[in-house]
N, C-alpha and C positions, 0 to 999 in steps of 0.2 A: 504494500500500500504506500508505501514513502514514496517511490515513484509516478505514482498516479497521483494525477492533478484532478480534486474534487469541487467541482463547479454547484453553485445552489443550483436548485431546480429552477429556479427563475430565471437565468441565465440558458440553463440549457432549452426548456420554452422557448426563449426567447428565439436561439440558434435555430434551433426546428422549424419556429415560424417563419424566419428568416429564409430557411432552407427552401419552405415551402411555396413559400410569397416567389423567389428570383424560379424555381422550376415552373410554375405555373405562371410566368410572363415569358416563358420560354415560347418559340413559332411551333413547334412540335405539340408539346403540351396545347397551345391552345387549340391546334389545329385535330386534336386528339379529340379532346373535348367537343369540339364543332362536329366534329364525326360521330360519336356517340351520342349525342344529343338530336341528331337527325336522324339517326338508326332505331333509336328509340322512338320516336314521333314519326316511322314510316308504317303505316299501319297492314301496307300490304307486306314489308318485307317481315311482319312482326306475325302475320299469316300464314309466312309461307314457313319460317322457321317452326312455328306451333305445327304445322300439317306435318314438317317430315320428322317433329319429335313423338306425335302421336304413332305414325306408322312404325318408329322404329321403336317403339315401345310396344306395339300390337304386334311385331315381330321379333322382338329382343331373345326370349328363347330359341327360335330357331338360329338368330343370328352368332347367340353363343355357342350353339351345338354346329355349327357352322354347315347349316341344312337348308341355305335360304334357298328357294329356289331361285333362277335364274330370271325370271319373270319377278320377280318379288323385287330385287338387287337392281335389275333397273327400275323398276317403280322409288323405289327405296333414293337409288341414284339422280335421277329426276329430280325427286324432291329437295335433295340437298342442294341441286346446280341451281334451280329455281330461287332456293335462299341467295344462294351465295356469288352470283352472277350478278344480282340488283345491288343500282349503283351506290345504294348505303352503304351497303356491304362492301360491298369491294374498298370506299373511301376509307371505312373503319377500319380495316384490314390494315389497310396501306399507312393510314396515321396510328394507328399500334407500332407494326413495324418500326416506323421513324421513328416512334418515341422511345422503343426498348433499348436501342444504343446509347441515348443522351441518361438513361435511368441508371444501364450501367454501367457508365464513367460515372456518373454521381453517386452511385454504391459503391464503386472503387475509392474513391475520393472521401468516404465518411470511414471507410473501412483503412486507408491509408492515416486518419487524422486519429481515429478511435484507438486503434491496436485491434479491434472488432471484426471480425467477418460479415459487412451487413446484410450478404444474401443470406448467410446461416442464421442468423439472428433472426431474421424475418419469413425465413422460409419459399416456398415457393409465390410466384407472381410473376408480374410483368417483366420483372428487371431480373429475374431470375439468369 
């Protein structure tokens, strides 16, 4: 413990918020956000995701026992490209992507200043 430098907790708040506040003025970050926030408010792409989580739920045994039939698998198939071709999707996709590299320079970066491994600390996520 002699080594370790003990900060009040108001201090370290503080850093955190800080942290928070300059990642979320980031073009990534907000562009992340702007993506999610329209993916969520698409209501057909919010449709088409629900459709091919029902089917592959009304299919899940077969798909574990790996019995689907081949007709099923394109149905099944279908469904997902359906989701995941509409242009929310894909936006959201793209602004995740971007933002996972700027997350983990900034986990490298708390983990270099901590002594900490911050993706262990935190476990899995984006920045993973």
């Amino acid at each position: 413990m002699n080594e370790i430098e003990i900060s009040p907790p108001s201090v370290v708040r503080q850093a955190v918020s800080d942290f928070a506040n300059a990642l979320a003025e980031t073009a990534q970050f907000k562009t992340f956000e702007q993506a999610d926030f329209r993916l969520r408010q698409d209501a057909n792409a919010q449709q088409a995701l629900l459709a091919y989580q029902e089917k592959w739920k009304s299919l899940e045994a077969l798909i574990r026992l790996n019995a689907l039939s081949l007709e099923d698998q394109q149905g099944l198939e279908r469904l997902r490209q359906a989701y995941l071709t509409r242009s929310t999707v894909t936006d959201y996709v793209q602004a995740h992507a971007d933002l996972v590299p700027l997350c983990q320079v900034a986990g490298n970066m708390i983990s270099q200043a901590t002594g900490l491994n911050f993706a262990t600390v935190c476990g899995s996520g984006c920045c993973g």
